[in-house]
N, C-alpha and C positions, 0 to 999 in steps of 0.2 A: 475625357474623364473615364477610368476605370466605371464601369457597371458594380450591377450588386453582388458576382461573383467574388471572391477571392478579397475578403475585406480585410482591415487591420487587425492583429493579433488574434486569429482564426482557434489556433491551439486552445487560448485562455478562454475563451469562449467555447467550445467544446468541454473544458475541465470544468467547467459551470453548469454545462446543461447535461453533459452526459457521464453520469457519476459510475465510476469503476469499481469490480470489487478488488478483492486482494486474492490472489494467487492461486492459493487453496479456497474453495467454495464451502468447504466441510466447515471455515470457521471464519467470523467477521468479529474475532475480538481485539481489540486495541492492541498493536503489540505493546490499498492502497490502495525511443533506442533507434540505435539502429535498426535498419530491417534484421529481422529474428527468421534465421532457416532454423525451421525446426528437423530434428533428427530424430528418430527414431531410441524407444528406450533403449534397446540392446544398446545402441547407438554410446548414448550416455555412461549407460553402466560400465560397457568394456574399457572406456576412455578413460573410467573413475578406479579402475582397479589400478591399486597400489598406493604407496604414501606419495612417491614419485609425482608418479602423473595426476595427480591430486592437487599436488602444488601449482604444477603444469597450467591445470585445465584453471585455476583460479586467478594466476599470475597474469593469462595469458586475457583474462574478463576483467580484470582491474586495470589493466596494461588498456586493454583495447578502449573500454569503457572512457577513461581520462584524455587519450589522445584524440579520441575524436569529439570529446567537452571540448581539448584545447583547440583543435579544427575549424570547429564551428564558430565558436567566440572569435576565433583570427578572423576569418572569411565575413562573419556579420559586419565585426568593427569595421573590415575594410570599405565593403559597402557603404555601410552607416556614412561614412568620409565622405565616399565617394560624391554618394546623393546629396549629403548636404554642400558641398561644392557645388555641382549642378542648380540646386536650389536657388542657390546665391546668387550665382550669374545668372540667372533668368527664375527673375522673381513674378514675374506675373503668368508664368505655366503653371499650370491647376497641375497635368501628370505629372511634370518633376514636383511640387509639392507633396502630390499626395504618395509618393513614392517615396519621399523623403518621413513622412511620417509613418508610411508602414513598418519602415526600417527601424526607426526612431522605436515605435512600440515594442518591436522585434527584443530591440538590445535592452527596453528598460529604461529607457529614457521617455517616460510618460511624458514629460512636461513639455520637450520639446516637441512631441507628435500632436502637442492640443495645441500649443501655438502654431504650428504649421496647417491645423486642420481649421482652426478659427480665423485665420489669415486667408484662408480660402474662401471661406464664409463671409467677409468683409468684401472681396470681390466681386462672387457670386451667391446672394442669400438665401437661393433656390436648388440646395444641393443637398436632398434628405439622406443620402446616403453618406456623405460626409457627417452632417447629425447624428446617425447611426452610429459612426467610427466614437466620434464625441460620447456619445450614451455608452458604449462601452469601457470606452478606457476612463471617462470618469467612474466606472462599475471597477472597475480595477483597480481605481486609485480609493475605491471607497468612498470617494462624495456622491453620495447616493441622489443630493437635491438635483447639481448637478447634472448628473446623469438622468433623474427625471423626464428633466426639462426638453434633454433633447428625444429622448426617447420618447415621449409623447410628443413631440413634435414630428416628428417622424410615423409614426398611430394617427396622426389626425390628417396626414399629409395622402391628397387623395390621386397623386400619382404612384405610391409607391407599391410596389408590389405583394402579393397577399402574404409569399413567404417570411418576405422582410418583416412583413408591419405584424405576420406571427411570431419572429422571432422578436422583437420590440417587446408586443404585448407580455411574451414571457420573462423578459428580465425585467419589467413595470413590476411585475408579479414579484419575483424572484426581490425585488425591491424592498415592496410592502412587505414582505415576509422578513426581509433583513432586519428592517427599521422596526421592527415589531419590538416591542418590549419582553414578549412569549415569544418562544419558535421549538415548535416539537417537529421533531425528525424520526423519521423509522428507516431502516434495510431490516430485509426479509428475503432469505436463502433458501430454498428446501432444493433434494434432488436427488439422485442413485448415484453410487458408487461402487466399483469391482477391485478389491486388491487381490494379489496374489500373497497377501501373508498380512490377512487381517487381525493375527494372533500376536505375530512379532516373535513368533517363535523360530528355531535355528533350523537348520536347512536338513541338518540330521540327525540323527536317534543318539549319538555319541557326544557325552555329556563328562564336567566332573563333578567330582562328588567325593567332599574330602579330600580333595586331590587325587584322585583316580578316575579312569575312564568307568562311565555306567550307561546304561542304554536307558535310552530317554522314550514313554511310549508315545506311537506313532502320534494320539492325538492333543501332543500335547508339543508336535513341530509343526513348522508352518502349514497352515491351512488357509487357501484360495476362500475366499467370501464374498457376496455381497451385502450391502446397506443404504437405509434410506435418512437421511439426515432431513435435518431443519435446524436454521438457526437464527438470531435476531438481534439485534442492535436498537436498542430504543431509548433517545437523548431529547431531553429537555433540558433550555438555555431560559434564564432571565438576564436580561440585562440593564443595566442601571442606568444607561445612559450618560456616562459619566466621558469625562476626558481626563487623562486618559482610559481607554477603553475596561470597562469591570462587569464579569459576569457571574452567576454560580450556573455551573453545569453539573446533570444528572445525567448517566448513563448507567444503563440495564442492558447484559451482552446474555444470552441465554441460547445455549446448543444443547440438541438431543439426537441419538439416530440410534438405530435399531438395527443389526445384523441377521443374514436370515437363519444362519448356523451356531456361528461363536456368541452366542449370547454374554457371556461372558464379560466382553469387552462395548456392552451396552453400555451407553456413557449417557449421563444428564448433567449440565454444569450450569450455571448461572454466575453473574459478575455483577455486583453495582458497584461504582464510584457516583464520588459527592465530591467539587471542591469546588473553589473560585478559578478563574482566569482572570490573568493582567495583560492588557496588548499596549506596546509601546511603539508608535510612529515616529523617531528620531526625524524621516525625511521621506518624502513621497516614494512608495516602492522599495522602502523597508521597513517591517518591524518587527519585533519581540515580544513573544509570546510564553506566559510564564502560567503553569497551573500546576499548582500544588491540590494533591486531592487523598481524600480515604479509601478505603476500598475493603470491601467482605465478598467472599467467595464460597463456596459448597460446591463440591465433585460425588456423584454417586456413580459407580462401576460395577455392573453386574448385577442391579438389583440391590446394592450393597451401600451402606455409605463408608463414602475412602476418606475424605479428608474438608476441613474447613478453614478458612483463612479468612485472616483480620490483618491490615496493614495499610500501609500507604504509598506515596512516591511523591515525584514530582518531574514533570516535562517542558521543557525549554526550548524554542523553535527561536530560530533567526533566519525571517527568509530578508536574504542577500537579495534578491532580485524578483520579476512578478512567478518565477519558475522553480526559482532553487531555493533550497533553504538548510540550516546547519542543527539537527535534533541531537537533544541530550536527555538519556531520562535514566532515573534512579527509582529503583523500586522496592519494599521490602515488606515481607509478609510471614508473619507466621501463622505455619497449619499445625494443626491440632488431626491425630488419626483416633478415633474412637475404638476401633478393636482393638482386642487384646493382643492379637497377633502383631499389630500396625506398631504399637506402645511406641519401638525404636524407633520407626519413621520420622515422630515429634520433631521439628523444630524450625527454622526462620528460613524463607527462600531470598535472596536479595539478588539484585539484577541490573547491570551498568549497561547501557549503550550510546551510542555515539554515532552519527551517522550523516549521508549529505546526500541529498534530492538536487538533480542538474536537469535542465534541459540539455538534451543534446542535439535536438533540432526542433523544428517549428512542429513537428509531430511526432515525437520522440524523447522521452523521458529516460531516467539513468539514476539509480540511488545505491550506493555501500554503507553498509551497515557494521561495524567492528561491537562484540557486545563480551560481558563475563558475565559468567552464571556462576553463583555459587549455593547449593543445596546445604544444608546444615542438618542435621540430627542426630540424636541423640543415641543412637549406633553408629560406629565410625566407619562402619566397613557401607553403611547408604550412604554418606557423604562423601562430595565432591567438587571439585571444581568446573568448570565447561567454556571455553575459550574461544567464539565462532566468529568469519566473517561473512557476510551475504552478499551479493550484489544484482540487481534485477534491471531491466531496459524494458520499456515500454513505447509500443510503436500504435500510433495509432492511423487509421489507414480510410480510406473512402470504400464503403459499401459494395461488392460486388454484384450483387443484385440488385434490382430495378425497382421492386416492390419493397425493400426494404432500405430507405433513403438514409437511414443514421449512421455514423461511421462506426467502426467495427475498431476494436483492440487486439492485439497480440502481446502477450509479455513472458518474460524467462526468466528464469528465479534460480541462481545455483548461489548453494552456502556449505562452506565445509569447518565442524565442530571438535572437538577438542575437547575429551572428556578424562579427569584424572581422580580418581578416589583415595579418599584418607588412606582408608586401612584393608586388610586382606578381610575377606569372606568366610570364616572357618569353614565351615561348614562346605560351599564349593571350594576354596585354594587355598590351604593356608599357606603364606608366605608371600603370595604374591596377589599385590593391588591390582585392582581391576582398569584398565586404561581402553577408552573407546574412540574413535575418530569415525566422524559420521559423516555422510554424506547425502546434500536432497538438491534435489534435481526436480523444476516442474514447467512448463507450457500450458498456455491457456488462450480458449479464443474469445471474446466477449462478443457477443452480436448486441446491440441495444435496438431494439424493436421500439424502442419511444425513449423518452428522455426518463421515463421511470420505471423502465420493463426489460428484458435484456438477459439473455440464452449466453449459459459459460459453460465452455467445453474443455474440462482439464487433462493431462496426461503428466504423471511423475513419478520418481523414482526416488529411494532412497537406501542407503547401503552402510550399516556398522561393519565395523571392521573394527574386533576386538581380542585381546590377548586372550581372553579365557573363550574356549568352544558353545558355551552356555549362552553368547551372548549375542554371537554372529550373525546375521541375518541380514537380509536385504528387503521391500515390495515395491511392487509396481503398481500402477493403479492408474486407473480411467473413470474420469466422471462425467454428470452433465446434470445440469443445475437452471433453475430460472430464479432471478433475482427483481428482488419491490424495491424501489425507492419512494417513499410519502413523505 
């Protein structure tokens, strides 16, 4: 019999106890591979110069990204076969059993991995480790009694080891907390960060203006910064307890940070949403998930207040498998600018996306994202259109160090945008529409020092590339962040 190392669906179990952030540390607002060699920014940047190689460098992550989804899922099925043939012919092997149910979890076939692990159990009744595998993958299929049972079977059971029966104790926990009626949840971000063009201003003094070249003063082109950020996510669920599944959830997303130079671009924001969720189980190991919700917003810049939004949306998850899943969300909001100056700004934000979370291996995550933006206001030369697609791999990996036993994340993040405005600028171009193509680029390393504490080390880039010289610009930037999960 396999020992307690190396147990059934290892991955899904890490996605439960050691919660990741998303990408950028600066912000945990709602909009989360292969091995990742990370390269160097120059690295990035030079490879992103041009419309060209832009296509190149995305074609070449979508391309790579899909073929090795398809890779994987070949190679599992075939195993999967394999073992369960093995299984057949020698039905009273505990290893080929339990080889065959690690497989079985692997691909998503929960149900056969519980009959192959209970079948063991009929055998042999003294196998807490196999219990163990049970208390998980009933955590996974969501019968939580289920999974009780073996799970404190395994906590009460006094040969098992102290790791074990702490990992046990915590998904018992992680239980109670499910089944809870209440369940409030927090992340908590704070940390430093360095750009190289915290302004977002253009690279040089040569500006238009009216259509003619003007010299722009110096401080008012890109300028190197540092800041210290903090940001928060704080959600509260009730649940009804109902079949199928119904909840109202409350979420409160709040960032602030503080520059030590360009004050400026001192930003305080705040989000709440309000709605209900619907989750629909057609069939073990998949379901639908629908929440329609409200949403109000406040952005202050500089000291200043910029803007306020009232709106709503609604988000659509189908996960296809315990790994992947198919997101659709629609969003719409309109801000209101209180200055006088702002007046034009006025009017509806709306926002499509579409997108699909894979596994790409037992430690390795893969999601594309296709989305439209479209800005509205009531000056035609601020509005536009913005047309992006994203794709990110996350790899997760075993702990380097000896003293810190949690496994460690790496993830990469490249998206290239697509921006087209209504009407000319008088005032900078007349005659000609302002069109932008963006590019961000980012790496990050996550250390999780415990299952709710966890050092994120980010490096990114990002690069407009626009018809008018006003607009041009690129930064780089490097952070490091500690993150709360409660």
């Amino acid at each position: 019999m396999p020992d307690w190392v190396g147990l059934v669906v290892p991955g899904a179990l890490i996605r439960h106890n050691v919660r990741l952030p998303i990408s950028n540390p600066g912000c945990v607002f709602r909009g989360g591979g292969q091995k990742i060699s990370f390269v160097t920014l120059n690295h990035i940047a030079n490879a992103a110069r041009g419309q060209r190689l832009r296509g190149i460098l995305l074609s070449l992550l979508l391309v790579s990204s899909l073929t090795a989804l398809a890779g994987e899922a070949d190679s599992l099925q075939q195993r999967y076969d394999a073992a369960f043939l093995e299984m057949y012919e020698d039905v009273g092997n505990l290893d080929k059993t339990f080889r065959f149910a690690e497989l079985a979890a692997q691909a998503g076939d929960f149900e056969g991995a519980v009959s192959a692990l209970e079948r063991m159990l009929i055998i042999d009744p003294d196998l807490p480790q196999v219990r163990m595998q049970l208390g998980m993958l009933y955590f996974q299929m969501q019968s939580y009694t289920m999974a009780y049972a073996y799970l404190n079977a395994v906590r009460e059971h006094e040969g098992v080891p102290a790791e074990a029966r702490q990992q046990a104790e915590d998904l018992i926990a992680q239980i109670d907390a499910l089944t809870s009626a209440h369940r409030f949840s927090s992340t908590v971000v704070g940390g430093l960060r360095y750009q190289t063009n915290a302004n977002s201003g253009p690279p040089t003094n040569e500006i238009l203006l009216f259509g003619n070249v003007a010299i722009l003063d110096d401080q008012y082109t890109e300028q190197a910064d540092w800041d210290g950020y903090l940001t928060g996510q704080f959600d509260y669920v009730y649940d009804f307890e109902t079949d199928p599944k119904v909840t109202i959830e409350t979420g409160l997303s709040l960032y602030g940070n503080r520059q030590d130079e360009q004050s400026q671009v001192d930003t305080r924001l705040y989000e709440l949403q309000v709605g209900p969720r619907l989750a629909f189980s057609p069939q073990i190991g998949r379901t639908l998930d629908i929440r329609p919700y409200l949403v109000v917003n406040d952005l202050t810049q500089g000291g200043a207040a910029t803007f306020s939004g009232l709106g709503g949306g609604i988000n659509c998850s189908y996960h296809d498998s315990p790994s992947g899943a198919w997101e659709l969300g629609v969003r719409y909001v309109q801000r209101d600018y209180p200055g006088p100056e702002q007046v034009g700004l006025t009017g509806p934000r709306t926002r499509l996306s579409m997108g699909k979370t894979f596994e790409l291996s037992e430690s390795t995550m893969g999601s594309l994202t296709a989305s439209a933006f479209n800005e509205n206001a009531d000056d035609d030369w601020a509005a536009y259109w913005e047309y992006g697609v994203e794709g990110s791999v996350q790899y997760l990996f075993g702990s380097p160090l000896e003293i810190i036993p949690q496994p460690w994340a790496g993830s990469l993040v490249l998206g290239l945008f697509d921006k087209n405005y209504a009407a000319e600028n008088l005032v900078i171009a007349p005659g000609i529409k302002r069109e932008d193509d963006t590019l961000r680029a980012s790496a990050s390393v996550t250390v999780a020092l415990s299952a709710g504490l966890a050092l994120v080390a980010s490096v990114g880039y990002t690069e407009v590339d626009s018809n008018l010289l006003n607009y041009v610009n690129d930064n780089k930037f490097v952070s490091l962040s500690a993150m709360g999960r409660f």
